[in-house]
PATOR-478723 format. One record per residue (C-alpha): residue number from 1; y, z, x. Coordinates in nm, 3 decimals, always signed. Example, Ala and Ser with C-alpha at 12.3 -4.5 7.8 and 13.67 -1.06 7.14 Angstrom:
% PATOR-478723
voke/y/z/x
1/-0.450/+0.780/+1.230
2/-0.106/+0.714/+1.367
% end
This chain:
% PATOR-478723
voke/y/z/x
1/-1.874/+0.827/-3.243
2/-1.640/+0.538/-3.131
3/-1.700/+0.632/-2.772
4/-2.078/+0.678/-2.834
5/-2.066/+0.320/-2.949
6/-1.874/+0.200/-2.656
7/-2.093/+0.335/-2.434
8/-2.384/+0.211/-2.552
9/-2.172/-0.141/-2.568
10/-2.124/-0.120/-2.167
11/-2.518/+0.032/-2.091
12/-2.652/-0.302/-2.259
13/-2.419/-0.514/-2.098
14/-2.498/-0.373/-1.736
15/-2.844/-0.392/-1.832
16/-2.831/-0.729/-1.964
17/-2.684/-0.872/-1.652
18/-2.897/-0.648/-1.440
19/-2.565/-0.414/-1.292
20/-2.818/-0.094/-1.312
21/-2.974/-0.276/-0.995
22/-2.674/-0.223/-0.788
23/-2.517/+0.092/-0.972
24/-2.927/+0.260/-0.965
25/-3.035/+0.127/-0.634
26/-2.852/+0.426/-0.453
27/-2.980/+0.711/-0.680
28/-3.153/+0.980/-0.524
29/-3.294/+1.155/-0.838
30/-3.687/+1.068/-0.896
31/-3.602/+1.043/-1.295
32/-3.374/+0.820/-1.218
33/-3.491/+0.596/-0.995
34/-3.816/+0.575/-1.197
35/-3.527/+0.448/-1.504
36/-3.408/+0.185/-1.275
37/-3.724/+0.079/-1.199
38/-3.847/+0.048/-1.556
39/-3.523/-0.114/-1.672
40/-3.627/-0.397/-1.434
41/-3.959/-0.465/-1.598
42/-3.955/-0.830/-1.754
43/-3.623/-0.913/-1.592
44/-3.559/-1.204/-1.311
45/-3.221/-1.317/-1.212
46/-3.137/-1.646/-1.003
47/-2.751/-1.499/-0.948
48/-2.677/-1.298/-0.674
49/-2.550/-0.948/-0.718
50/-2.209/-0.988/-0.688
51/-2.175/-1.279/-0.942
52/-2.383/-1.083/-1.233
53/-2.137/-0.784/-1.195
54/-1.860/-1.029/-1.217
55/-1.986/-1.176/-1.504
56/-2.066/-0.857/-1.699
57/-1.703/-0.695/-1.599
58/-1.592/-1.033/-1.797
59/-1.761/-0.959/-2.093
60/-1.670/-0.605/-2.120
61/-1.297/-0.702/-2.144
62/-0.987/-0.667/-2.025
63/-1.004/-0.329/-1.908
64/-1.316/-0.391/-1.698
65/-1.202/-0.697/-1.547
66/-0.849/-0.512/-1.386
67/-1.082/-0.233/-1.268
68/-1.336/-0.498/-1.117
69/-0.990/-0.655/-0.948
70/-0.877/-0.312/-0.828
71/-1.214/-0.282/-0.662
72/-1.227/-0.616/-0.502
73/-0.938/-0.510/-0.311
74/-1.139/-0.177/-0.142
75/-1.341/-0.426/+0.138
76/-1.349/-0.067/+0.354
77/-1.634/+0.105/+0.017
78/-1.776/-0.190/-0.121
79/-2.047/-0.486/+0.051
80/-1.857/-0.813/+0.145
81/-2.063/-0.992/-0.133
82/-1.978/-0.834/-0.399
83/-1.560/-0.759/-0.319
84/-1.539/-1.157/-0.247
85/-1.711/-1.210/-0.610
86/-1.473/-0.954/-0.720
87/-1.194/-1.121/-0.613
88/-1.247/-1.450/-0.823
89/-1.209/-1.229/-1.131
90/-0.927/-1.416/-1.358
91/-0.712/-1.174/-1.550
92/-0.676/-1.429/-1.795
93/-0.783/-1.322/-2.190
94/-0.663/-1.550/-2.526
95/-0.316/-1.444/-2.596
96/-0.225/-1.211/-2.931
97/+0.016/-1.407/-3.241
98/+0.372/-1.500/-3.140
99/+0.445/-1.320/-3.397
100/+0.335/-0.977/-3.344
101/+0.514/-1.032/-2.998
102/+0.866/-1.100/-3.210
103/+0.768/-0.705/-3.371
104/+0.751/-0.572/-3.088
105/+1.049/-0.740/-2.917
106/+1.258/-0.656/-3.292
107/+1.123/-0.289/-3.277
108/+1.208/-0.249/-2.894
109/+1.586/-0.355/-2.961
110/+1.673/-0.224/-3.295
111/+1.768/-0.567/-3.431
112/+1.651/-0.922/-3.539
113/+1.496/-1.178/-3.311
114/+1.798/-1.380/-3.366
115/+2.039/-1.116/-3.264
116/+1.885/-1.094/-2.938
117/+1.806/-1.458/-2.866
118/+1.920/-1.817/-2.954
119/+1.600/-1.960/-2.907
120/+1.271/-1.813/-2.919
121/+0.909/-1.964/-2.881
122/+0.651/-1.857/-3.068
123/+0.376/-2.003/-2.831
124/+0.306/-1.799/-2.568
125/+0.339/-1.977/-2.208
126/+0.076/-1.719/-2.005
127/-0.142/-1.450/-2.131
128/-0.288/-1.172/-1.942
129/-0.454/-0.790/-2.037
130/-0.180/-0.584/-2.020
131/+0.057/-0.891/-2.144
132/+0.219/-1.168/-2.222
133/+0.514/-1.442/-2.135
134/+0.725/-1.672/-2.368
135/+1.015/-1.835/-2.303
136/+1.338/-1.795/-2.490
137/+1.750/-1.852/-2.493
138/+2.044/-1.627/-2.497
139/+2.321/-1.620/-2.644
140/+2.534/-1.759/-2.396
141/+2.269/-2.077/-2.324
142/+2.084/-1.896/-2.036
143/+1.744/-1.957/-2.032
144/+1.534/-1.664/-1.970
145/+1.119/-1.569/-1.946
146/+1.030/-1.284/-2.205
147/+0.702/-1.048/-2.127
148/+0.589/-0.839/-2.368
149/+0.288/-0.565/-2.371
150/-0.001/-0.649/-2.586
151/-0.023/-0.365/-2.883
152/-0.238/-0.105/-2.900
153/-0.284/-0.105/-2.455
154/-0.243/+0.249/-2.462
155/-0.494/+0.340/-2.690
156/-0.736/+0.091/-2.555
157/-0.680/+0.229/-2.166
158/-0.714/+0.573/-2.241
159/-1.029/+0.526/-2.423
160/-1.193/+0.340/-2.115
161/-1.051/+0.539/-1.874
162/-1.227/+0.873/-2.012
163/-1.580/+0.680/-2.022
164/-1.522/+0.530/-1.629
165/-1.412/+0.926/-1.563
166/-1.761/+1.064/-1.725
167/-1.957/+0.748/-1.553
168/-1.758/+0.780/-1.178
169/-1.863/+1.202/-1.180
170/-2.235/+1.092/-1.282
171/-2.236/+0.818/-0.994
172/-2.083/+1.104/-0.764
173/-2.376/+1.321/-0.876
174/-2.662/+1.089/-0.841
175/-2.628/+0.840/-0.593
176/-2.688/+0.919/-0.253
177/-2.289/+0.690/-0.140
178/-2.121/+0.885/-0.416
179/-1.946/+1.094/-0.164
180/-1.866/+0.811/+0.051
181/-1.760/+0.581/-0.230
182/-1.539/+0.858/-0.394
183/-1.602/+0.701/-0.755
184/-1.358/+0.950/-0.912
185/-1.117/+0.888/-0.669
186/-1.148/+0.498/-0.764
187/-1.073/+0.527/-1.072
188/-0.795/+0.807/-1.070
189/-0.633/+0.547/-0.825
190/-0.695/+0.242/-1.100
191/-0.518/+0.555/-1.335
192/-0.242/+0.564/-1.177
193/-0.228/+0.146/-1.131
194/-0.292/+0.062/-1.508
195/-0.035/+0.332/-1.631
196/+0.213/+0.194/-1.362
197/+0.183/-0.156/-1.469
198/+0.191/-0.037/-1.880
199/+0.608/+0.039/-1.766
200/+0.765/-0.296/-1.785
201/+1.102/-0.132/-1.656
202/+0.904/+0.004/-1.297
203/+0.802/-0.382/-1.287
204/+1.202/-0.500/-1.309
205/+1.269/-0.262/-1.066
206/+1.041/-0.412/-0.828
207/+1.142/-0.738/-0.873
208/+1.494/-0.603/-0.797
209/+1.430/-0.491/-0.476
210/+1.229/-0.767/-0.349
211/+1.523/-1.012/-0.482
212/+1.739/-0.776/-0.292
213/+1.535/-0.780/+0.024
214/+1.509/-1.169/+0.010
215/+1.861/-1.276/-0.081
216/+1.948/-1.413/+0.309
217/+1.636/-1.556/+0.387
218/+1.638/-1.857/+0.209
219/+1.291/-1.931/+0.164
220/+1.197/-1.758/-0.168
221/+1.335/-1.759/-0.500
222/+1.316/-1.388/-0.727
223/+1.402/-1.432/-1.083
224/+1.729/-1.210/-1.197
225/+1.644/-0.945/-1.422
226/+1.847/-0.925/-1.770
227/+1.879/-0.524/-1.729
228/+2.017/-0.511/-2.097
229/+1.711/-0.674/-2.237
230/+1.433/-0.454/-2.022
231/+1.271/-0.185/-2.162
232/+0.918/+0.004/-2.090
233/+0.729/-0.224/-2.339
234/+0.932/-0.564/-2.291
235/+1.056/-0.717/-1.942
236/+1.328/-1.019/-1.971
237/+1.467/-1.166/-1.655
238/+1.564/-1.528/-1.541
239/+1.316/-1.850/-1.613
240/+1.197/-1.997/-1.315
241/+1.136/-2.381/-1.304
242/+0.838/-2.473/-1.019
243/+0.511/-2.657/-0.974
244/+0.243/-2.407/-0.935
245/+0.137/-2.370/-0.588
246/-0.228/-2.465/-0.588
247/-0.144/-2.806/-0.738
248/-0.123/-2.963/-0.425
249/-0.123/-3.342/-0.534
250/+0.181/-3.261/-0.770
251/+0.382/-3.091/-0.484
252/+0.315/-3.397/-0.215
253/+0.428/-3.620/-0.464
254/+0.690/-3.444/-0.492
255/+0.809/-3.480/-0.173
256/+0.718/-3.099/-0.068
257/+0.613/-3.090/+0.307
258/+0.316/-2.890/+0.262
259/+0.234/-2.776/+0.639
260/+0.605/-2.621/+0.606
261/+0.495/-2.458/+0.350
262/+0.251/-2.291/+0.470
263/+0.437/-2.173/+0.700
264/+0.731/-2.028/+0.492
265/+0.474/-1.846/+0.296
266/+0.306/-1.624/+0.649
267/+0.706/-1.622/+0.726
268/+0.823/-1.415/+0.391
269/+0.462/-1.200/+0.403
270/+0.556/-1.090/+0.742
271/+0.895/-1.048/+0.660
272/+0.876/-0.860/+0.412
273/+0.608/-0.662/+0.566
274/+0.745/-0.567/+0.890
275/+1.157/-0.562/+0.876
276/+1.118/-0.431/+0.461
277/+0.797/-0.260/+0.462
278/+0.813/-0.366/+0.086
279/+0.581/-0.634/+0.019
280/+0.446/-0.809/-0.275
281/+0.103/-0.749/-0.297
282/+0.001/-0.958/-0.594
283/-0.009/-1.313/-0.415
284/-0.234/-1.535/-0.572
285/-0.179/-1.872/-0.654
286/-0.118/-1.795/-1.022
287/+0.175/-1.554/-0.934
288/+0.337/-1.851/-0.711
289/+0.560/-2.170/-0.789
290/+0.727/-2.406/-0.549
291/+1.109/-2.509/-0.682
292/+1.134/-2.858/-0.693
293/+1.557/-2.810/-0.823
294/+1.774/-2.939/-0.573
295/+1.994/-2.617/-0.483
296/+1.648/-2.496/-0.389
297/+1.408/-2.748/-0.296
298/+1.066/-2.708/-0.149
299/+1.120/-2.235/-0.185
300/+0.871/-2.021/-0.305
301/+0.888/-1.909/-0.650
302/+0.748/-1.510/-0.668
303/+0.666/-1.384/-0.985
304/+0.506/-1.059/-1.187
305/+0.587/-0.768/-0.936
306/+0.319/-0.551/-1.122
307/+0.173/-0.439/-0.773
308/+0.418/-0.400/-0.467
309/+0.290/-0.222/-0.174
310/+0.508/+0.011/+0.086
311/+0.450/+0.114/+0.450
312/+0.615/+0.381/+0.629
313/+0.726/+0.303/+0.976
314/+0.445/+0.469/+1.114
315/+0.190/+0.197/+0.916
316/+0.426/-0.061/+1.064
317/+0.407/+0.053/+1.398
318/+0.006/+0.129/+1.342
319/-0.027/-0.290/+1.270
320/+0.166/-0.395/+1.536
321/+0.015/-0.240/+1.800
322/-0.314/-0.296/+1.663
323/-0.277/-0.655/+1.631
324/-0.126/-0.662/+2.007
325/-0.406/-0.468/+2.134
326/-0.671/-0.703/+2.007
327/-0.536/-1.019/+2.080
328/-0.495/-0.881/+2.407
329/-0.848/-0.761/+2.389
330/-0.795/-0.424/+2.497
331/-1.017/-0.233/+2.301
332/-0.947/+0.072/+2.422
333/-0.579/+0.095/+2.299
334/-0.686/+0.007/+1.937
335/-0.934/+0.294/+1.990
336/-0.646/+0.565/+2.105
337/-0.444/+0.441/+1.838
338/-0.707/+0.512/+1.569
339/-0.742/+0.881/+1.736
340/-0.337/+0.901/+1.754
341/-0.343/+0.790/+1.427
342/-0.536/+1.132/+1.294
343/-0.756/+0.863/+1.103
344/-1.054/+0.918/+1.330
345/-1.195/+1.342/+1.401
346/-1.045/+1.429/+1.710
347/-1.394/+1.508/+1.857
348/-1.470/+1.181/+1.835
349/-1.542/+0.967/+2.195
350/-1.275/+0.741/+2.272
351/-1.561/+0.528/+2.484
352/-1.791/+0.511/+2.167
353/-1.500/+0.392/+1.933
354/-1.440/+0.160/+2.190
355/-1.759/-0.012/+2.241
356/-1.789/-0.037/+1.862
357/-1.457/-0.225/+1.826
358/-1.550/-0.445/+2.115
359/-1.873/-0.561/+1.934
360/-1.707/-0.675/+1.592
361/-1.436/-0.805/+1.689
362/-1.492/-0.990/+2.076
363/-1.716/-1.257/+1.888
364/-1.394/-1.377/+1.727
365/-1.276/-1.488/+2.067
366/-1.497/-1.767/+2.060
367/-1.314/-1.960/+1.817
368/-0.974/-2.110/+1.854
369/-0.653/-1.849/+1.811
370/-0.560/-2.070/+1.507
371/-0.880/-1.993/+1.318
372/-0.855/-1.651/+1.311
373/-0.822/-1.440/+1.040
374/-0.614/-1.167/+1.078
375/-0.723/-1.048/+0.729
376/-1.044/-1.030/+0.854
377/-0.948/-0.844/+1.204
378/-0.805/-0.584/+0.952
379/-1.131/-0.577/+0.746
380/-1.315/-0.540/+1.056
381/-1.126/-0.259/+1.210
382/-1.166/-0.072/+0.843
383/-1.521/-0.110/+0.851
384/-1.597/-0.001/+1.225
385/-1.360/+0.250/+1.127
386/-1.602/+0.376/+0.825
387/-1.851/+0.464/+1.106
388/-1.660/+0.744/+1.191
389/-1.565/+0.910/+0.948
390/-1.239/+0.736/+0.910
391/-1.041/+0.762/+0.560
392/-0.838/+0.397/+0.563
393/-0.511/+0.463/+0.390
394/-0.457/+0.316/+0.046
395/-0.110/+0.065/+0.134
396/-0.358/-0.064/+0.432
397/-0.601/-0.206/+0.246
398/-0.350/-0.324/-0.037
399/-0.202/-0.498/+0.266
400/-0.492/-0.648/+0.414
401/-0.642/-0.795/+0.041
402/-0.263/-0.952/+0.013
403/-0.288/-1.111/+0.347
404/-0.584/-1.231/+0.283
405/-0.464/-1.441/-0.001
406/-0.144/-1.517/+0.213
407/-0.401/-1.683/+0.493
408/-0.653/-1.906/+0.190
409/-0.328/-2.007/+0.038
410/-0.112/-2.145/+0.372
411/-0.492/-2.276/+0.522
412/-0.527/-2.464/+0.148
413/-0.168/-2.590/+0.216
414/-0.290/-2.674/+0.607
415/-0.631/-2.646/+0.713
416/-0.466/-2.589/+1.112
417/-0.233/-2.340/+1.030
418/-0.224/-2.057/+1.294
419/-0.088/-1.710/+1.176
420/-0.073/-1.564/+1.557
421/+0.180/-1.791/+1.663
422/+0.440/-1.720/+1.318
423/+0.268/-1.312/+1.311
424/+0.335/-1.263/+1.679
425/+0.748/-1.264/+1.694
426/+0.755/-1.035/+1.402
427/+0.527/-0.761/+1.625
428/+0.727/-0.874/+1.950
429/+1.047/-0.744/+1.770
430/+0.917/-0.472/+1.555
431/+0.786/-0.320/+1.919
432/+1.103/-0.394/+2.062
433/+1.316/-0.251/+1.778
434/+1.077/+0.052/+1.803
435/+1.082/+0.109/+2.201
436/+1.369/-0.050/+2.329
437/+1.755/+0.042/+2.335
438/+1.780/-0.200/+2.038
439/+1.579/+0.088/+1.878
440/+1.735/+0.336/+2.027
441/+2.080/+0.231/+1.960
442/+2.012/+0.144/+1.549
443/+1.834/+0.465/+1.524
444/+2.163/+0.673/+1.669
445/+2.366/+0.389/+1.437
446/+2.176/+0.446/+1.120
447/+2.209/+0.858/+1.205
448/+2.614/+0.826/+1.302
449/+2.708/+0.900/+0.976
450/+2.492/+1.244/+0.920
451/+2.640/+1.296/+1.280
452/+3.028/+1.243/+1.216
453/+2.993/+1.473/+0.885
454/+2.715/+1.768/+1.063
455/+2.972/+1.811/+1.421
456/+3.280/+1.911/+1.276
457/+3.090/+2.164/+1.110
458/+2.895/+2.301/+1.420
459/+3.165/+2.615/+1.519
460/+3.085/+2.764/+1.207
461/+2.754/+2.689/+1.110
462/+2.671/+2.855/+1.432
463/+2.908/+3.126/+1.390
464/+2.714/+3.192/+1.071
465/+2.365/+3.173/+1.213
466/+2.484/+3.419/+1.501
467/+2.590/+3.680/+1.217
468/+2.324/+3.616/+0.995
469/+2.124/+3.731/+1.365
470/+2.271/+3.985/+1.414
471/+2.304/+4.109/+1.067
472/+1.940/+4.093/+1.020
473/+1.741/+4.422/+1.025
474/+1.464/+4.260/+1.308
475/+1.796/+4.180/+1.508
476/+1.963/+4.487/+1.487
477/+1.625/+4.658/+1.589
478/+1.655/+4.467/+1.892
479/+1.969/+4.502/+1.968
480/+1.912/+4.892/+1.984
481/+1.623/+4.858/+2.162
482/+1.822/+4.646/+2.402
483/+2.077/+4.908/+2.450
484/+1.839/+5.194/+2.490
485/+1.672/+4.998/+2.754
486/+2.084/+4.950/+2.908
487/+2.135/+5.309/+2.911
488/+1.787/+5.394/+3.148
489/+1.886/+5.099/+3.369
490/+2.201/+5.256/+3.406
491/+2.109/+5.615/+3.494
492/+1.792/+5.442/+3.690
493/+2.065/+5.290/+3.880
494/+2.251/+5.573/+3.931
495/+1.992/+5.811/+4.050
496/+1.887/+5.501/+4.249
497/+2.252/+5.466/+4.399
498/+2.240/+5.860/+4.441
499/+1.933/+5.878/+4.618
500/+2.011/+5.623/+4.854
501/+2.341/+5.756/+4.931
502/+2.182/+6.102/+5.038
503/+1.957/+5.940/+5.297
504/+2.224/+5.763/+5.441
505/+2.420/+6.081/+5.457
506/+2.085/+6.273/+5.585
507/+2.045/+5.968/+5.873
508/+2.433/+6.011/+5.957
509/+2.431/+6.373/+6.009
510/+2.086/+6.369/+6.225
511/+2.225/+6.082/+6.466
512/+2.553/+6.280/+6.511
513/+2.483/+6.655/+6.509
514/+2.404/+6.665/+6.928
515/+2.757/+6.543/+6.966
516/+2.907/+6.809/+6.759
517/+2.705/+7.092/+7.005
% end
């Protein structure tokens, strides 16, 4: 009955903001198409689309508005209109009491509030779906950030998650872009996301690695997890203190040099992207503050490492070349790498890729280097790629929606910033590292160890394979067949040898018998 109820919650809130003419438009049942017809009768809308599904994602709740942001970032399924009013979705709901947050922590740890910290606020200082932030004191007079999942998440996801299953398989059924879209696919993906990000420790460990990976490069601050203090429902690591990155007024009077800025902020994406292939991929201005402490003046803050993404050195070899290739205009290559790829059928033309890549993207050579969007030249390949038949990998378009947000943010900071000129040593050395003898010689470095413990061992691993040959029923087969076939050379050869000798003998005899009369 609950679920009944929330269903018929969600239908009237589609149908109040007039979703069923997106979601129905597509149907190719006649019942249903004559529904979304009538459900239009003595309705008129002045907002677009895009903004009405916003809005009614909104007031479904938390839930909804995570699986509207999930969506936002797959620009390769969904019309440009409606992902860019995605993306302004706020994860932002009215924080739960302090002190049901101080249960939880107490519950989590075994012990009082006080035995864990000095100082605790009640007051939350940032409230999201899945949770919430306050800031606290240990013991020892270290100050420290505290998030804590809301109650009852759980209970809440799972029940949404089996209605957007049962809706996704009827959208897959009916409309005639359910294949294409892969609805069920969409949401076992935003599964696997909303379960990830319900595990606070998978969120330290994250952090972690990208304070690891960005220890030397002295342009971005991580907050230091408290590993005693982390646990799957509560997360306490190091309090960070930083203007927020969109005010920009606060951070030039501040005395932050904001075209630097910019700057630093492409550096660390492409850093991270192309020597780590571990990238934060939740960079919006909320998750970003600017240290204005002296030790580290004028560094990016990075918090809430909820969504990292990963690329293999095959993605990272995929991007530079395809960024090369178009900025050198050669169409073709970007083509041949889509079909060495295995993203595109291998009966597809090479010539016909071509010409399609040639007509999105050679209109973007009419602008100035500096004012264009690599984000977009990724979006653009996806979506000439959707012509045929192409299935764009999941970390791709994770890493396009992220640098999209990397290029609004550093061309808020500077309006001229161009991200060829800081992108293009990064795929310079990336292509050397791959091709060249640096390659060569890191690859046989990173191997030397696997080497120096596998060639001592050689003489008897292969003395082992050579018995376990030989030992083998199939081998020892062979090996009789093999002397079988010895033994006929051998008398082949001998009759052979035999024969031959009795001719010569025959000749001999014939040439000298008249000198014997």
């Amino acid at each position: 009955m609950t679920q009944l109820l929330r269903l018929a919650v969600i239908a009237f809130t589609l149908l109040r903001f007039g979703v069923d003419d997106i979601a129905l438009s597509g149907l190719r049942r006649g019942g249903l198409r004559t529904l979304s017809r009538l459900a239009k009768l003595g309705r008129s809308y002045s907002e677009p689309r895009g903004v009405r599904l916003r809005q009614a994602l909104e007031r479904l709740g938390p839930i909804f508005v995570k699986f509207g942001q999930l969506l936002s970032t797959r620009r390769d399924l969904l019309p440009l209109d409606v992902a860019d009013e995605l993306a302004k979705l706020q994860d932002r709901v009215p924080p739960f009491p302090g002190e049901h947050a101080i249960a939880l922590i107490e519950r989590a740890f075994g012990k009082p509030i006080d035995a864990v910290f000095a100082n605790f606020d009640v007051e939350p200082v940032a409230s999201a779906s899945i949770a919430q932030v306050h800031f606290a004191t240990l013991h020892g007079g270290r100050e420290v950030a505290v998030k804590v999942l809301r109650p009852g998440m759980l209970a809440a996801i799972e029940s949404d998650l089996a209605l957007l299953r049962r809706l996704a398989g009827w959208i897959e059924r009916s409309s005639v872009d359910g294949k294409r879209l892969k609805p069920r696919e969409v949401v076992a993906e935003f599964d696997v996301y909303l379960h990830d990000e319900l595990d606070l420790v998978r969120e330290a460990a994250n952090g972690a690695q990208l304070r690891r990976n960005m220890a030397g490069l002295a342009l971005v601050e991580v907050p230091e997890m408290v590993w005693d203090l982390c646990t799957p429902g509560v997360m306490v690591m190091q309090r960070m203190h930083g203007l927020p990155i969109s005010q920009t007024e606060a951070l030039r009077a501040a005395g932050i040099d904001l075209r630097k800025l910019a700057r630093d902020g492409v550096t660390i994406f492409f850093t991270q992207v192309f020597r780590d292939g571990f990238f934060h991929a939740d960079m919006h201005p909320g998750n970003i503050r600017v240290s204005i402490e002296p030790a580290t003046f004028g560094r990016y803050i990075a918090l809430d490492f909820g969504i990292v993404g990963t690329l293999t050195d095959k993605d990272r070899d995929y991007l530079a070349q395809n960024f090369t290739a178009f900025f050198r205009r050669d169409y073709k290559r970007v083509a041949m790498l889509h079909l060495e790829s295995g993203w595109v059928p291998a009966s597809t033309r090479v010539d016909a890729l071509e010409s399609a890549i040639r007509t999105v993207c050679e209109p973007l050579f009419d602008r100035p280097l500096k004012d264009i969007s690599l984000g977009q030249v990724l979006l653009r390949l996806f979506q000439t790629s959707r012509r045929f038949n192409v299935e764009i990998q999941p970390q791709l378009v994770l890493l396009q929606k992220t640098l999209l947000n990397i290029e609004g943010l550093g061309r808020q900071l500077d309006p001229d910033l161009d991200l060829w000129s800081t992108a293009k040593p990064f795929l310079e050395r990336w292509m050397n590292e791959q091709i060249g003898w640096v390659g060569l010689t890191d690859r046989l470095k990173d191997e030397a160890p696997r080497y120096a413990q596998l060639l001592p061992e050689l003489p008897r691993l292969l003395h082992a394979a050579l018995q376990r040959r030989e030992e083998s029923p199939a081998m020892l087969a062979l090996l009789e067949e093999q002397r079988r076939t010895n033994r006929m050379l051998r008398a082949a050869l001998w009759v052979g040898f035999g024969f031959a000798a009795g001719l010569l003998v025959a000749q001999l005899l014939m040439r000298f018998a008249p000198l014997w009369h």
